[in-house]
C-alpha positions as CSV (number, residue, x, y, z in Angstrom):
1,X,-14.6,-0.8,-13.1
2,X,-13.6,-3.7,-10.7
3,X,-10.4,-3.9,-8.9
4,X,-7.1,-5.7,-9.7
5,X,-6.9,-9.2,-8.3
6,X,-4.2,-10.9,-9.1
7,X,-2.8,-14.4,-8.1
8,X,0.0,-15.6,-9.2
9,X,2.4,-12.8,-10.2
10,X,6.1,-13.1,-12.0
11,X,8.9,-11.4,-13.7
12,X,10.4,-11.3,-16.8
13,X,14.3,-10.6,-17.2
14,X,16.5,-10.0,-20.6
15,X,19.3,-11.5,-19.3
16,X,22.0,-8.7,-19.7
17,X,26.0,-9.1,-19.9
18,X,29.0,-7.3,-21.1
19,X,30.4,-8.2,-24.0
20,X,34.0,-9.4,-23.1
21,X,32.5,-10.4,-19.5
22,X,29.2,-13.0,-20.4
23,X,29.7,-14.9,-17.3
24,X,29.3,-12.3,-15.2
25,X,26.2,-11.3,-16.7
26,X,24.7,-14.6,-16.8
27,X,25.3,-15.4,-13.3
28,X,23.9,-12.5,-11.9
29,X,20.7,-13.5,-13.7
30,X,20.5,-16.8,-12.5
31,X,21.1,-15.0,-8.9
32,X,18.0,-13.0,-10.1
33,X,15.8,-16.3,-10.4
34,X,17.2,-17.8,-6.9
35,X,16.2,-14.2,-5.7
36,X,12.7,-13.5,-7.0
37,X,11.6,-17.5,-5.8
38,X,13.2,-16.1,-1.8
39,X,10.8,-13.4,-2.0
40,X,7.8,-15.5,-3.5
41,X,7.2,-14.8,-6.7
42,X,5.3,-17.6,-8.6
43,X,7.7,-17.0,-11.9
44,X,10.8,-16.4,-13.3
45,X,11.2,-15.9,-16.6
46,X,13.9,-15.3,-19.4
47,X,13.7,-13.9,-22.8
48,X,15.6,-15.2,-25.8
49,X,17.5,-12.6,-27.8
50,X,19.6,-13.3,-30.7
51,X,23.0,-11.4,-31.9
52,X,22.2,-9.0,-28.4
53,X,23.7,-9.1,-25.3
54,X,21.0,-11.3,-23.9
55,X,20.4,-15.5,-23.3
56,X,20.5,-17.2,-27.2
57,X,19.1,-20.3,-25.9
58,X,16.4,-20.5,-23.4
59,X,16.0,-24.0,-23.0
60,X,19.9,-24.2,-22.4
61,X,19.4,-20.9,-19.5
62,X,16.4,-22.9,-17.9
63,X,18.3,-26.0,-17.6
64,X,20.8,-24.2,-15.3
65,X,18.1,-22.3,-13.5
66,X,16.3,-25.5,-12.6
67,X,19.5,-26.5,-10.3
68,X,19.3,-23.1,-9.1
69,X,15.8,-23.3,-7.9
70,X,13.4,-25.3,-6.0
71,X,9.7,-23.8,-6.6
72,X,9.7,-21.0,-9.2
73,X,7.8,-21.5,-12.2
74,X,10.8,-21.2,-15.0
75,X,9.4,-19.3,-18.2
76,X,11.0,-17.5,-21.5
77,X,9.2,-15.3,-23.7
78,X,9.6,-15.7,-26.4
79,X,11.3,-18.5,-28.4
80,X,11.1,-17.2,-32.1
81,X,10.1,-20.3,-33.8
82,X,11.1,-19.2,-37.0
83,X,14.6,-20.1,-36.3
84,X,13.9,-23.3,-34.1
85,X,13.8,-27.0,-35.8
86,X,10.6,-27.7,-33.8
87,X,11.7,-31.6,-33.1
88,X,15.0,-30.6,-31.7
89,X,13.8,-27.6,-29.7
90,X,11.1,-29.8,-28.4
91,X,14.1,-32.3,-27.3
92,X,15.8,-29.5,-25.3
93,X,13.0,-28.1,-23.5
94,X,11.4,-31.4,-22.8
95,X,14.9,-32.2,-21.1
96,X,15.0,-28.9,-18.9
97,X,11.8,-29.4,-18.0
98,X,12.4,-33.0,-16.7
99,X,15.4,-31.5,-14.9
100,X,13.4,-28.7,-13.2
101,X,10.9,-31.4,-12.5
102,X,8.0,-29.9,-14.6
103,X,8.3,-26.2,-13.9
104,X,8.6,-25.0,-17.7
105,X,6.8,-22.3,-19.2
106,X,7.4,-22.2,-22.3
107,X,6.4,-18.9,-24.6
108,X,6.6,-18.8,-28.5
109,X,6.1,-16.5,-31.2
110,X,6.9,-16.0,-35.1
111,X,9.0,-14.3,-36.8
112,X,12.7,-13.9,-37.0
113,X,14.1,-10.8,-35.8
114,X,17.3,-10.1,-37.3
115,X,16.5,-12.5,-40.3
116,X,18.8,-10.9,-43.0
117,X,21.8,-11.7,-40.5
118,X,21.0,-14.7,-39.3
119,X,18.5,-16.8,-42.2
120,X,21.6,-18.3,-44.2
121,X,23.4,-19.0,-41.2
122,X,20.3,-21.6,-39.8
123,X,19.1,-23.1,-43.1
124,X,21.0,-24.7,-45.9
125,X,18.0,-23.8,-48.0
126,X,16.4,-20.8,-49.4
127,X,14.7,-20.7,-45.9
128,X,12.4,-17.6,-47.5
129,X,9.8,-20.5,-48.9
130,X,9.7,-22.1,-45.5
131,X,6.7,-22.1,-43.5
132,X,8.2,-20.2,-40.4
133,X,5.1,-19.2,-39.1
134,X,2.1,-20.8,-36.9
135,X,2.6,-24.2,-39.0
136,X,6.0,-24.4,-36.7
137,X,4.7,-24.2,-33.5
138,X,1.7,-26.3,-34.0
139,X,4.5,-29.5,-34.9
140,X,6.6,-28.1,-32.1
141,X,3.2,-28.2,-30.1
142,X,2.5,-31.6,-31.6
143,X,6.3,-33.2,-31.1
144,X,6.0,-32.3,-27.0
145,X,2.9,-35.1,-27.3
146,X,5.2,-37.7,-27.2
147,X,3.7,-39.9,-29.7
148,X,5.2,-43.3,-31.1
149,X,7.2,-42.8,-34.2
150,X,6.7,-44.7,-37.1
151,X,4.0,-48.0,-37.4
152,X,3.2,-49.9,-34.3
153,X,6.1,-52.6,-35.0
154,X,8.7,-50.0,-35.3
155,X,11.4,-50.3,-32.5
156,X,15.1,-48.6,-32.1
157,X,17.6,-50.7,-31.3
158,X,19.9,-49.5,-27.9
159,X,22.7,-50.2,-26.4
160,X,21.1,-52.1,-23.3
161,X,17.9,-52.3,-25.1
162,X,15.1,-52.4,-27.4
163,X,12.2,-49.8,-27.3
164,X,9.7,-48.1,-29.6
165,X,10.7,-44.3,-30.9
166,X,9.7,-41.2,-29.3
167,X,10.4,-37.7,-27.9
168,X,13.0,-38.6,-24.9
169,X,12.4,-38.0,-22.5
170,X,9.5,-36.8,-22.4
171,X,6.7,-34.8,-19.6
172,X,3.2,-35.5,-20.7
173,X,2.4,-32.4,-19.0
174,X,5.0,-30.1,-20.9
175,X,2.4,-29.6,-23.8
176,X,0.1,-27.8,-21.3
177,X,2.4,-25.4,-20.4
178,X,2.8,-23.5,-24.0
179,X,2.2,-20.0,-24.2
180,X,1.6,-17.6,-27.3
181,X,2.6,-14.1,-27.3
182,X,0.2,-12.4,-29.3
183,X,0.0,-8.8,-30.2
184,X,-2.5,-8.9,-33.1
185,X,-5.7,-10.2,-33.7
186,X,-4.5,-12.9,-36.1
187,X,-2.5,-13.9,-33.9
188,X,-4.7,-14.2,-30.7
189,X,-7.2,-16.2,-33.0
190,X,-4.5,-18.7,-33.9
191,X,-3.3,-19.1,-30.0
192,X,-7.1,-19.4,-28.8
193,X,-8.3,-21.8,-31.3
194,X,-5.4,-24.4,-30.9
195,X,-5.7,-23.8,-26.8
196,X,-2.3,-22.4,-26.2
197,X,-2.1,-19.8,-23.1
198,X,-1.8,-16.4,-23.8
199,X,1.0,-13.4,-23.1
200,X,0.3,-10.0,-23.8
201,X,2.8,-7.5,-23.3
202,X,3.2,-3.5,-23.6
203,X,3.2,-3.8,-27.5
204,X,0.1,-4.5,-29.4
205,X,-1.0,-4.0,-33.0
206,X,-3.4,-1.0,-33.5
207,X,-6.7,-2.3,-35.4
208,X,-9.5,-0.3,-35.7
209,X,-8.2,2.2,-33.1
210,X,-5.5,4.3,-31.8
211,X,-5.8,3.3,-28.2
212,X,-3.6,1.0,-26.6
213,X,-6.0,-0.3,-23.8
214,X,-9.0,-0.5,-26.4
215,X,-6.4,-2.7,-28.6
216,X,-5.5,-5.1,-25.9
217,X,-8.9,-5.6,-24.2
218,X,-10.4,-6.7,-28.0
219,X,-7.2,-9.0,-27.8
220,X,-8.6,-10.7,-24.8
221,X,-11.9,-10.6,-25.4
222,X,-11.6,-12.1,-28.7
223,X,-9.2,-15.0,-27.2
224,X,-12.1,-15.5,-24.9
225,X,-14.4,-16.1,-27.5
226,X,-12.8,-18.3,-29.3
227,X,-11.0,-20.5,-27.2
228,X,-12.7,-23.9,-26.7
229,X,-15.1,-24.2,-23.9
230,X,-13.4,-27.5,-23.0
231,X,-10.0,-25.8,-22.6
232,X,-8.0,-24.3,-19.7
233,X,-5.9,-22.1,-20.1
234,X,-3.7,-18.6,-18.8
235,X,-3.8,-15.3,-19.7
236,X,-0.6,-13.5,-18.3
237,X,-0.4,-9.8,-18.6
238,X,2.7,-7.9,-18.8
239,X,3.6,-4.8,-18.1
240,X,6.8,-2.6,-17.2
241,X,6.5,-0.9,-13.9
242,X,9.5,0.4,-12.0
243,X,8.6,1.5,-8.2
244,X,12.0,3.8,-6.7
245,X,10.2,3.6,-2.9
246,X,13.7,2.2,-1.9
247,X,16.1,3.6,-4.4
248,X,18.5,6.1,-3.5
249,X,18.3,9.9,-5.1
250,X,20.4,9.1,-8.4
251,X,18.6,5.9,-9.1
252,X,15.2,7.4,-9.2
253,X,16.9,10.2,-11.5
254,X,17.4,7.1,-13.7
255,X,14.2,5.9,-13.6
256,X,12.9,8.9,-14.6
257,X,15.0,9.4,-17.3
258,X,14.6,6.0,-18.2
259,X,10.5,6.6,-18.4
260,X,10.8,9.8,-20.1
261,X,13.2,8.8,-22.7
262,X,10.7,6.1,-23.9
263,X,7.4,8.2,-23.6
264,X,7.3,9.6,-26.8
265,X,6.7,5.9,-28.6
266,X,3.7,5.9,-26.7
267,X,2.2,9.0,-28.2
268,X,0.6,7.9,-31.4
269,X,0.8,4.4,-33.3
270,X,4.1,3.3,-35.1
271,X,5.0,2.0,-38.7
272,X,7.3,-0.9,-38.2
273,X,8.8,-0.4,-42.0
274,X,7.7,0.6,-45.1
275,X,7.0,-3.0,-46.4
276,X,5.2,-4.0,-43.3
277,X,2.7,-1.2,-42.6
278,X,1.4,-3.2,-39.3
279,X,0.8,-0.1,-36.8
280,X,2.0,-0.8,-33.3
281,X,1.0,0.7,-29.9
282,X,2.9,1.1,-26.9
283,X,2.0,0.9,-23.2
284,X,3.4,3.8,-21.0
285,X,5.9,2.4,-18.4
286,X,4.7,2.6,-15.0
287,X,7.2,4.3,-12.8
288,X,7.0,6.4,-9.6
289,X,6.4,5.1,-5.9
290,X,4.2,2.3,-4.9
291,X,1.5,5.1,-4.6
292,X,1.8,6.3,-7.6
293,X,2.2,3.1,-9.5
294,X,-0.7,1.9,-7.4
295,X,-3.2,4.6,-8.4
296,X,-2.2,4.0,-11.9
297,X,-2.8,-0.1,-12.1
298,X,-6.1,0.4,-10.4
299,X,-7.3,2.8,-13.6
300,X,-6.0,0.1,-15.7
301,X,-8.9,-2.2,-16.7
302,X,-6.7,-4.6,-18.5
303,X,-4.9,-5.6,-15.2
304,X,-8.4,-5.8,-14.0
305,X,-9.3,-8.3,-16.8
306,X,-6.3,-11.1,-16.1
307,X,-5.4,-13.0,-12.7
308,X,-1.6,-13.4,-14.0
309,X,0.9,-10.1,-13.8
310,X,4.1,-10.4,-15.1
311,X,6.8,-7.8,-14.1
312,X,8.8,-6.9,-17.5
313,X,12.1,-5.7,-16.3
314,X,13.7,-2.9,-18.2
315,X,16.6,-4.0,-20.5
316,X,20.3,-2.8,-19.7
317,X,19.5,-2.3,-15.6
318,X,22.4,-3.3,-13.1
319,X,21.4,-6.9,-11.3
320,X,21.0,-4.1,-7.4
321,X,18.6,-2.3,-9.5
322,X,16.6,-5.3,-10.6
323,X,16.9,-6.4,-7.2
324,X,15.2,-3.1,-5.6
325,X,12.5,-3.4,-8.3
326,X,11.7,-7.0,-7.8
327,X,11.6,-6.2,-3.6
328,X,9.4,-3.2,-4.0
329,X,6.9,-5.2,-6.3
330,X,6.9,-7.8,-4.1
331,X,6.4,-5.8,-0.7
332,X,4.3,-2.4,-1.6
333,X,2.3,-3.3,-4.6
334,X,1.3,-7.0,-5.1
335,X,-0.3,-7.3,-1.7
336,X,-2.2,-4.4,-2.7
337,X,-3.1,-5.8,-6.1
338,X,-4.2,-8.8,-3.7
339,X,-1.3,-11.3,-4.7
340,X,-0.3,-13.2,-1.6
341,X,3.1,-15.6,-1.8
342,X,2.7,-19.6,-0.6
343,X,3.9,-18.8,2.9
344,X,4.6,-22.8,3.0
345,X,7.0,-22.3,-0.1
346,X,9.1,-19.1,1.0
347,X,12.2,-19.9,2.4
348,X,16.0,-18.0,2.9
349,X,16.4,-14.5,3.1
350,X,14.8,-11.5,1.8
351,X,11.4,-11.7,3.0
């Protein structure tokens, strides 16, 4: 088995507040990103989480962490597209992205979690004989081209001028920077043949075996073969590793607890629903010290697969927690996981 070597490494955050006190909560996170880019870390990503106590609108999040930060890649996974209109989404992202001068990462997926709730409340229609599905992203995909609308004599008339119609404003190099997160085979397929990146997380869909790290190496090595020989992309792995080196004594009895009381979900494959019989596998969180944590990763041959490690930060943790997490990472395991910061890029505090 070869060893871990990973390049470019960054975090993932769900954006957590109290419900009478958002502002609080959001702030912090946006102290989060201007954090993880002091210490070095090449990304800084959001998720997008609707009805929950999380950010509702990446794009909008991104656009204020652009201001925030100088370097950082700025990512969010994932943008179900199912409740997105893919022309104005592709407005708003195209605008933070100009904003953070063309540091968007931007991560998709199908489906609508909490569709009974929210369905009516997006769509006029009976939104149930949409096509919410790959369909979507691909016109999402194909609105961030920036192609002329209508014929070539078709102008829109301005105050101050005359021009011809198209995605404003628009990054030609925003279309590059799509991501898929894929957890099934299906799905990986789809990403690889229309040459989107790739992020695979701690869940996967169990096909043809009971084994998470069989599940997700197929995943990758059928993206592999697939996707185009012509095409570049990046594969990001992530996982959820927690390292207490610096923690006091009752924050590593957290931890644990934290660890143990989601072990169990990791013992044998799960039915989503009765009407979906899709069985899903989960990854075991990754906590202890950097030596422990250490000896782990390097027995994981999926980590040794992927140049790209993303750190998925556990939901409902206080911002001094993340913050303890994010330093430990950065100090005691990614060198040894061969990740080095740009030196010429790390500025401030916290080094």
């Amino acid at each position: 088995m070869s060893s871990p070597e990973i390049t470019s490494l960054a975090f993932l955050t769900p954006g957590n507040f109290d419900d009478d006190d958002p502002y609080t909560g959001l702030e912090e996170t946006l102290q989060l990103f201007e954090y993880g880019e002091r210490l070095g870390f090449d990304g800084a990503w959001i998720r997008q989480r609707h009805l929950e106590h999380g950010v509702g609108s990446a794009a909008v999040f991104l656009a204020a962490a652009g201001q925030r930060t100088e370097r950082v890649e700025l990512g969010t996974a994932v943008i179900p597209i199912g409740y997105e209109s893919p022309f104005r989404l592709a407005e708003d992202l195209s605008l933070a992205d100009v904003l953070s001068r063309g540091r968007l990462q931007v991560g998709l997926s199908t489906g609508m979690p909490h569709a009974e709730l929210l369905g009516d409340l997006v769509y006029d229609g009976d939104w149930r004989s949409f096509d919410l599905s790959y369909g979507r992203i691909a016109r999402l995909v194909d609105n961030l081209r920036g192609d002329r609308l209508g014929g070539p004599d078709t102008v829109i008339h301005s105050p101050g001028n005359t021009q011809r119609p198209r995605l404003q404003p628009h990054n030609p190099g925003l279309v590059d920077r799509i991501w898929y997160g894929g957890g099934s085979l299906r799905s990986i397929r789809w990403a690889a043949e229309n040459g989107l990146n790739l992020l695979s997380g701690n869940i996967v869909s169990g096909e043809n075996t009971d084994d998470f790290t069989t599940a997700q190496l197929n995943l990758l090595s059928e993206y592999r073969r697939i996707l185009p020989a012509d095409r570049r992309t990046r594969v990001a792995l992530g996982r959820v590793i927690v390292p207490f080196d610096s923690a006091d004594a009752a924050t590593r009895a957290r931890y644990r607890d934290y660890e143990v009381s989601r072990r169990e979900r990791t013992l044998k494959p799960r039915t989503m629903t009765a009407v979906d019989p899709k069985r899903i596998l989960f990854a075991p969180d990754v906590v202890g010290t950097a030596e422990q944590i250490l000896e782990q990763l390097a027995a994981d041959p999926v980590l040794s697969a992927v140049s790209e490690l993303r750190l998925e930060l556990p939901y409902e943790f206080r911002r001094e927690e993340y913050e303890q997490i994010l330093h430990d990472v950065r100090h005691l395991i990614a060198p040894e996981l061969g990740w080095r910061p740009d030196t010429a890029q790390l500025h401030g505090a916290g080094q």
